[in-house]
C-alpha positions as CSV (number, residue, x, y, z in Angstrom):
1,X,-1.1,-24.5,5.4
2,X,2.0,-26.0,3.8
3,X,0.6,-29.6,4.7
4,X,-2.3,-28.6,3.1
5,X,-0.7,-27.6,-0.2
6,X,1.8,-30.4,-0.1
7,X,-1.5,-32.8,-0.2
8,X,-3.7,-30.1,-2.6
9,X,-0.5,-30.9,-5.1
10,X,-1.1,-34.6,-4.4
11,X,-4.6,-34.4,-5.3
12,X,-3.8,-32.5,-8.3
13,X,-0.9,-34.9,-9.5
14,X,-0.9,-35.5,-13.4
15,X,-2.3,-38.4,-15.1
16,X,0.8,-39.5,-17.4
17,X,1.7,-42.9,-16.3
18,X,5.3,-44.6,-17.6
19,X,5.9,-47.1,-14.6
20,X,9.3,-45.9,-12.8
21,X,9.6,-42.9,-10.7
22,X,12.6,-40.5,-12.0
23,X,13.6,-37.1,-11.6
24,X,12.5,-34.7,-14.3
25,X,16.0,-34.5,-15.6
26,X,17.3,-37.3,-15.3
27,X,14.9,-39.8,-17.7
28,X,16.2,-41.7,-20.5
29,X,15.5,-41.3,-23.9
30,X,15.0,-44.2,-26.4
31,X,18.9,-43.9,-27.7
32,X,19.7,-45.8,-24.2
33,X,20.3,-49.4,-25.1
34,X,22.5,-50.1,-22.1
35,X,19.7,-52.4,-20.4
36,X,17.7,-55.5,-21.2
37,X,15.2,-55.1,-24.3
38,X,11.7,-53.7,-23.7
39,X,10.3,-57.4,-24.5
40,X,11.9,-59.5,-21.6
41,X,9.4,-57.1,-19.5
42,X,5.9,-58.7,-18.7
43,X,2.7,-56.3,-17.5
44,X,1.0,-59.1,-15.6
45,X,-2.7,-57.9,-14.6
46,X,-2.1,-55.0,-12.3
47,X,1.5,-55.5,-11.7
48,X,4.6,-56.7,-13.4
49,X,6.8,-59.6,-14.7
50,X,10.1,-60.9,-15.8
51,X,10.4,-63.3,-18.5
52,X,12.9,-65.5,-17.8
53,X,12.3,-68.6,-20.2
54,X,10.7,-69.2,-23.5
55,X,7.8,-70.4,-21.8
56,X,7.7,-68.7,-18.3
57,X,7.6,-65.3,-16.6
58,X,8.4,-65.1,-13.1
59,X,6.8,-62.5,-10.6
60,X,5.4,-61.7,-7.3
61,X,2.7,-63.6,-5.4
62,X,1.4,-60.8,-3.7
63,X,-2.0,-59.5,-6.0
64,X,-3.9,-61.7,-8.1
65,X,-3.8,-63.6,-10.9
66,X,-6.0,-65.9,-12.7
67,X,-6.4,-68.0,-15.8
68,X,-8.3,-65.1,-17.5
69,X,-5.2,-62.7,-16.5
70,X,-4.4,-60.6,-19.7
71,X,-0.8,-60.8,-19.8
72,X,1.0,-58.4,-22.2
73,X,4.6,-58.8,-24.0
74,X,5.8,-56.6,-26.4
75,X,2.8,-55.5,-27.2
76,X,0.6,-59.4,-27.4
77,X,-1.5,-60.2,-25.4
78,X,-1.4,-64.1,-23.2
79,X,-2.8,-66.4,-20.9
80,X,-1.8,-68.1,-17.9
81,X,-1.0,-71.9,-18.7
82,X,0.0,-72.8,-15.5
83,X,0.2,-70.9,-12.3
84,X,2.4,-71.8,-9.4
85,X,3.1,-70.2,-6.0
86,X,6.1,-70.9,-4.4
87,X,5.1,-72.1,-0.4
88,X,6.8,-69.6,1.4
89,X,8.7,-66.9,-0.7
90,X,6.5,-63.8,-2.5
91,X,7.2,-64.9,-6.2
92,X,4.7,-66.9,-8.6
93,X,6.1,-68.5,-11.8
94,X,3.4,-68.7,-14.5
95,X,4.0,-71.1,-17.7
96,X,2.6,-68.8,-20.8
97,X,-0.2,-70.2,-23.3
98,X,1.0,-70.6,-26.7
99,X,4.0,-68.6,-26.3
100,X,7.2,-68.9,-27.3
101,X,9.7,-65.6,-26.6
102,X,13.0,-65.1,-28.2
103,X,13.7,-62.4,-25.5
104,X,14.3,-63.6,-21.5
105,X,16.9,-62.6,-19.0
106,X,17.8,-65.7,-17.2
107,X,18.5,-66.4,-13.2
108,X,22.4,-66.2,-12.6
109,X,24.0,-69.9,-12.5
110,X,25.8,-68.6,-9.2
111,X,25.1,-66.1,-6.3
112,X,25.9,-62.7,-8.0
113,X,25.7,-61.2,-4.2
114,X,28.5,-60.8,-2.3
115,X,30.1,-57.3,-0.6
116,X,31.8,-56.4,-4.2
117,X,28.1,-55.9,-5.8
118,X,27.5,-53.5,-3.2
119,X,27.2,-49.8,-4.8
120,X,27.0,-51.5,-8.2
121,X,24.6,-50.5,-11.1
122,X,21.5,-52.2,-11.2
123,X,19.1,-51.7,-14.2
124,X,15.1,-51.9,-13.0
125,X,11.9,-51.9,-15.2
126,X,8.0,-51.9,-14.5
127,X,4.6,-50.8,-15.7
128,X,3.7,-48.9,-12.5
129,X,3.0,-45.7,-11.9
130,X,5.2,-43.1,-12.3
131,X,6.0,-39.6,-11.3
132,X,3.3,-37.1,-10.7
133,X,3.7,-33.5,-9.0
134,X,6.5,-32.3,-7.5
135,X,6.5,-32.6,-3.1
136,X,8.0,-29.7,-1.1
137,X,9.1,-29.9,2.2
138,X,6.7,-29.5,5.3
139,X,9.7,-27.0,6.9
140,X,10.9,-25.2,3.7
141,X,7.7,-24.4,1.1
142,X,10.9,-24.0,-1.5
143,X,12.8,-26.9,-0.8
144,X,12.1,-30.3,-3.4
145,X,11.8,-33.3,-1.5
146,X,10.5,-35.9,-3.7
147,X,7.8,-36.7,-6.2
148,X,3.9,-38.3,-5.6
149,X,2.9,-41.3,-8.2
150,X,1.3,-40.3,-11.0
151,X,-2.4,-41.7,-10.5
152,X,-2.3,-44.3,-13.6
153,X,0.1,-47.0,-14.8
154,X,0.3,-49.5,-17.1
155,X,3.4,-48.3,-19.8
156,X,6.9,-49.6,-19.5
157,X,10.0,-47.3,-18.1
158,X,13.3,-48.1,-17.3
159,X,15.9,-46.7,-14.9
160,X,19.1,-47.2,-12.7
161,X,19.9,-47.6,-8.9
162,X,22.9,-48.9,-6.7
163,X,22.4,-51.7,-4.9
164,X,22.6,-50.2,-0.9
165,X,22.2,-53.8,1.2
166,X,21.3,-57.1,0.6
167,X,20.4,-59.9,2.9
168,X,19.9,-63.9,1.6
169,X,16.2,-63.1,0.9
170,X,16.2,-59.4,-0.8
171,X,18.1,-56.6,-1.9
172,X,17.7,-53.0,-0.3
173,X,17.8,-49.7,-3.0
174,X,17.1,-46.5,-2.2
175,X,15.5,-43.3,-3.9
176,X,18.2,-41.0,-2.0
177,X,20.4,-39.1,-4.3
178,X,19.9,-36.7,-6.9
179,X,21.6,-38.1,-10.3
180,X,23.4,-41.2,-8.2
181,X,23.2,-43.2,-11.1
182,X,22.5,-41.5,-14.9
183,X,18.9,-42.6,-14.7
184,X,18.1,-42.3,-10.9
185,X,14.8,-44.0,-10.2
186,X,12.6,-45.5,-7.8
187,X,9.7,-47.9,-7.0
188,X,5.9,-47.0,-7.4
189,X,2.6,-49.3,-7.1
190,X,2.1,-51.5,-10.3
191,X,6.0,-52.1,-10.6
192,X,5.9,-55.1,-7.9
193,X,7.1,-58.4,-9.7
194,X,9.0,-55.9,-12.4
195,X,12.9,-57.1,-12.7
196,X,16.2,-55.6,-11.4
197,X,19.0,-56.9,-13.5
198,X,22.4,-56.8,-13.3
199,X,25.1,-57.0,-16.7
200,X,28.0,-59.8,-15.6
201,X,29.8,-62.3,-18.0
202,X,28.6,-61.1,-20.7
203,X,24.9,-60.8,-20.4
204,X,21.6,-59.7,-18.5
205,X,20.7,-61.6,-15.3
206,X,17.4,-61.4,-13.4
207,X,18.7,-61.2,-9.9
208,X,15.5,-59.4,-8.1
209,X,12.2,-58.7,-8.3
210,X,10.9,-55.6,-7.3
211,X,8.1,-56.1,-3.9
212,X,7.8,-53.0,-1.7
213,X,8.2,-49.2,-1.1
214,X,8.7,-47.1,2.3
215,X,6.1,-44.7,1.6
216,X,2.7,-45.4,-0.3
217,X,2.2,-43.4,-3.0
218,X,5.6,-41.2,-2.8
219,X,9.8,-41.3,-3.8
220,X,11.2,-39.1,-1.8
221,X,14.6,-38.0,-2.2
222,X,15.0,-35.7,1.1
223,X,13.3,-36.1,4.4
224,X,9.9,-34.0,3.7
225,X,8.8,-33.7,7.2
226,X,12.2,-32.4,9.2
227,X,15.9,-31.7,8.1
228,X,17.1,-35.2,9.6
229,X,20.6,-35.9,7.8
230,X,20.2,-39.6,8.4
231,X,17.1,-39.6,6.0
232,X,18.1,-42.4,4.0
233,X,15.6,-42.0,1.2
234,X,12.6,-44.1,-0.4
235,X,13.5,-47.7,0.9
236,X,12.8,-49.9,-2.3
237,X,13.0,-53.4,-1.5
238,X,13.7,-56.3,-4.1
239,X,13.3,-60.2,-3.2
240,X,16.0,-61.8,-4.4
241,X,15.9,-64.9,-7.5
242,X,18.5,-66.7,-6.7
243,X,17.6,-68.4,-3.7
244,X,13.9,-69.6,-5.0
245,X,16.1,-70.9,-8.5
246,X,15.6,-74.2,-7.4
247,X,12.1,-74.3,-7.0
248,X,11.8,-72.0,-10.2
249,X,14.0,-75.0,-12.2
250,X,12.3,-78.1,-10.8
251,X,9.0,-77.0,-12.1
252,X,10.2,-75.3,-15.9
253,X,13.3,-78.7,-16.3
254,X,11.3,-81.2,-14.1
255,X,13.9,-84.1,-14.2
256,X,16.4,-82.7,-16.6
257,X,18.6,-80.8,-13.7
258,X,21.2,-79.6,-16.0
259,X,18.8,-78.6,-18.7
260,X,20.3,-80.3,-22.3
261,X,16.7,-82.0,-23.3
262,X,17.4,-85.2,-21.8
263,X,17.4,-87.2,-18.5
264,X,20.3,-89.2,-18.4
265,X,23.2,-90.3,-15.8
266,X,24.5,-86.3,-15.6
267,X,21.1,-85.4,-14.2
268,X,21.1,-88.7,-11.5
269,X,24.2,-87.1,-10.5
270,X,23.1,-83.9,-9.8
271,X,19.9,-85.4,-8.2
272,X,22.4,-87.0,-6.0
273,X,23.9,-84.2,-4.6
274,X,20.3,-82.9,-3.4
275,X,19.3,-86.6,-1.8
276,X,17.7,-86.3,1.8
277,X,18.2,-82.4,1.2
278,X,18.0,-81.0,4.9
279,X,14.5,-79.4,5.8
280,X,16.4,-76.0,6.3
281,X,16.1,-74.8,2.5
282,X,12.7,-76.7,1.9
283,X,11.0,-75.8,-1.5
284,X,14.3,-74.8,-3.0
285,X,16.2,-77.7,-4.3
286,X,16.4,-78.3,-7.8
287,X,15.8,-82.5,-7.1
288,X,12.4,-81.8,-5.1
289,X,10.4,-82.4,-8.5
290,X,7.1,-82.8,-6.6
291,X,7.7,-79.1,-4.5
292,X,6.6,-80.8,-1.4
293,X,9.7,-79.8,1.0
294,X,12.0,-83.0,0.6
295,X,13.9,-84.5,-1.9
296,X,12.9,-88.5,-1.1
297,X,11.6,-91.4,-3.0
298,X,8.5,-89.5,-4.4
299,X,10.5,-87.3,-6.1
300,X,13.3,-90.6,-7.7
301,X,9.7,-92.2,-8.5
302,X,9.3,-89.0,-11.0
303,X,12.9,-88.9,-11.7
304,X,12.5,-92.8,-12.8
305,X,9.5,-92.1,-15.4
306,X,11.4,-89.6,-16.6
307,X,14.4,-91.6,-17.4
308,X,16.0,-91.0,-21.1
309,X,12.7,-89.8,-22.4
């Protein structure tokens, strides 16, 4: 009988839809300006976006996107340009039509990762669903567990994590903790390809994307099915940006590696660092203008047209 009421709450969960899972008393209002503005966020078809150039919004690869994809910013509507899937890695970078935004959270310059960043504040937005009914647990009718997703999406929220683990291909967050963090949230469906951002040197950075959840359609808090004190919480899992910012670079700056509008002797230095770049990081080298794995001839014969235009 509890099972059943558990899933007749499911079925009954409300419609209101503002991305972000958080608890009930633990939203923000809109006097929180401790995090990126509202316009650096991208709702890209179904899912979400960063934008991370004047020109360019970076997501996830993993649901669809065409040329006749509404994207929305701040309220405008786009177009896809230019679509491009990196070979290997779930992100997509997609050059904007006709746009030109003053708001974008860049990729860091260096590897923000490293043990010190662990249990550090991380700032994450998305137009997926949000939270819908409360969940109780299968052993105690009384005992809050978690949430269910709301049913809907499509508005912008914003809330705070820690960052738990991280690996050199994603970053691990988890839904575990009442209050953790002043805005405690978690990951729902809609929110893949929404950013995680971290404050350092002064400004926002894109470090993560957000790509997968535990449990479908849930953020739970506490174990719901047994009292297991190693219940670690909704897994949230992030793919990291600083790894693909090679490949992201080489197709926004082309030949211009260090990015000051021309190509010139700096940038055949820099192109010499990445000559013959071993196979093992294929499709992430800044010099692989032509995305094909290597950094070779093919890509010097670009790098040679380009040459102080």
């Amino acid at each position: 009988m509890k099972y059943l009421f558990i899933l007749l709450l499911i079925l009954l969960s409300n419609i209101f839809s503002f991305g972000i899972v958080l608890h009930p008393e633990g939203e923000p209002n809109e006097s929180w300006i401790d995090k990126p503005l509202d316009s650096v966020l991208a709702k890209v078809g179904s899912c979400s976006g960063v934008v991370i150039h004047p020109q360019y919004i970076l997501t996830v690869d993993h649901f669809s996107v065409s040329y006749s994809t509404a994207i929305y910013v701040d309220n405008q509507i786009y177009y896809p340009e230019e679509i491009y899937s990196h070979e290997n890695k779930d992100i997509r970078l997609i050059k904007v039509e006709d746009a030109n935004f003053l708001d974008f959270v860049d990729i860091p310059e260096q590897d923000l990762m490293s043990e010190e960043y662990l249990d550090k504040n991380v700032i994450i937005g998305g137009f997926g669903e949000s939270r819908g009914e409360e969940v109780y647990a299968s052993y105690d009718a009384y005992l809050l567990v978690g949430y269910s997703w709301s049913g809907s999406r499509g508005n912008l929220l914003w809330g705070t994590n820690e960052i738990d683990s991280y690996s050199p291909s994603s970053i691990s967050v988890y839904f575990n903790e009442l209050f953790k963090t002043p805005y405690e949230c978690g990951l729902a469906v809609g929110d893949s390809g929404g950013g995680c951002f971290y404050y350092s040197n002064g400004q926002w950075w894109t470090i993560a994307l957000g790509q997968s959840v535990h449990f479908y359609g849930y953020d739970y808090f506490l174990n719901p099915y047994a009292d297991d004190p190693n219940f670690l919480g909704t897994f949230n899992s992030f793919i990291r940006i600083y790894p693909m910012r090679g490949w992201i670079e080489s197709i926004i700056y082309k030949a211009d590696f260090d990015k000051d509008g021309y190509v010139d002797e700096l940038d055949l230095m820099l192109f010499s660092e990445d000559w013959l770049a071993p196979e093992d990081n294929v499709f992430n080298y800044r010099a692989d203008i032509n995305r094909d794995g290597y950094v070779n001839f093919l890509d010097f014969a670009i790098f040679a047209s380009e040459w102080k235009k």
